[in-house]
N, C-alpha and C positions, 0 to 999 in steps of 0.2 A: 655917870649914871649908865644901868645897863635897862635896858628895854628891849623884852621880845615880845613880839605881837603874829597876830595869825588874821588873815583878810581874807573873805570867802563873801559869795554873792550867789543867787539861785542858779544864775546861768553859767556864773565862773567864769568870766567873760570881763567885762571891760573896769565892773565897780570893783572885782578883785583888785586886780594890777595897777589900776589907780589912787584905790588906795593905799598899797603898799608903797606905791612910787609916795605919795604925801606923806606916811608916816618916816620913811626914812630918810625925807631931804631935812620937814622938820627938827628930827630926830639929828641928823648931819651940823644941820647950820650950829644948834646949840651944844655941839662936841660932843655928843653921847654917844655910845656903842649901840648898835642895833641891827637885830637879825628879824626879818619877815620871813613867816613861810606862809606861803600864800596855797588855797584849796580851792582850785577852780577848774576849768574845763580838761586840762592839762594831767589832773591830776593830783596827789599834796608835790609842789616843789620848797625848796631850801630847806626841808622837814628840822624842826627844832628838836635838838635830845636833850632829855629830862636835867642833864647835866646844866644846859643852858638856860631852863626852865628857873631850875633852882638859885641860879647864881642872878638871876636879873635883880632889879629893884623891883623894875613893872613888870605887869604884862597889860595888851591890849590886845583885845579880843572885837576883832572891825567885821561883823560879821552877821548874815541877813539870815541864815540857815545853822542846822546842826552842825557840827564839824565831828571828823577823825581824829582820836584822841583826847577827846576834851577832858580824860581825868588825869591827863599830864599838868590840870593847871588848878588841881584842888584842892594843893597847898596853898600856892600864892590866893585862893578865893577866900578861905580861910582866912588869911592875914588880913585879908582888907587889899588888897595889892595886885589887885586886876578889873581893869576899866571897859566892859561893856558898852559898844558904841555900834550903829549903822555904818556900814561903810559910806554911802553916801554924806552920812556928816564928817568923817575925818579927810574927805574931796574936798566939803566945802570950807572945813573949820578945821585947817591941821592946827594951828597955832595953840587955840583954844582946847583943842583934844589933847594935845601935849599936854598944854597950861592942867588942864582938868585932872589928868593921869598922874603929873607931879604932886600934888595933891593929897594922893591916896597914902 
């Protein structure tokens, strides 16, 4: 399975990068492909292209504020095929956030 997700937080600071780290270890342990680009203090880093956008299964969108770019993903909202979540919840519940996201 392919999963790209995007993690962003008001301050871009620590719930960004935390959750990234959560979404791709869970992402890791169950063999899946998965790219974060995360939009925080930093800046956009790992920036996903549309290419990559297209080709996932998922997306997850872990994120407290607007983001850049967000109509790279309004294909997969359309399908049903992008999981809305706080980043704070995919910190405390990556298991269940995966679980949730396979799903769609």
């Amino acid at each position: 399975m392919k999963v790209v997700a995007v993690t962003a937080c008001p301050t871009g600071v620590a719930h960004t990068y935390m959750a990234q780290e959560a979404i791709e270890k869970e992402c890791r342990k169950r063999g899946y492909e998965v790219k974060v680009e995360t939009q925080g203090s930093m800046g956009i880093e790992n920036e996903l292209e549309q290419e990559e956008v297209d080709a996932a299964d998922i997306v997850i969108l872990a994120v407290a504020i607007g983001i850049d770019g967000e109509e790279r993903f309004e294909e997969k909202m359309d399908a049903g095929k992008v999981l809305q979540v706080d980043p704070g919840e995919v910190i405390k519940r990556p298991v269940e956030t995966i679980d949730e996201a396979e799903k769609l």
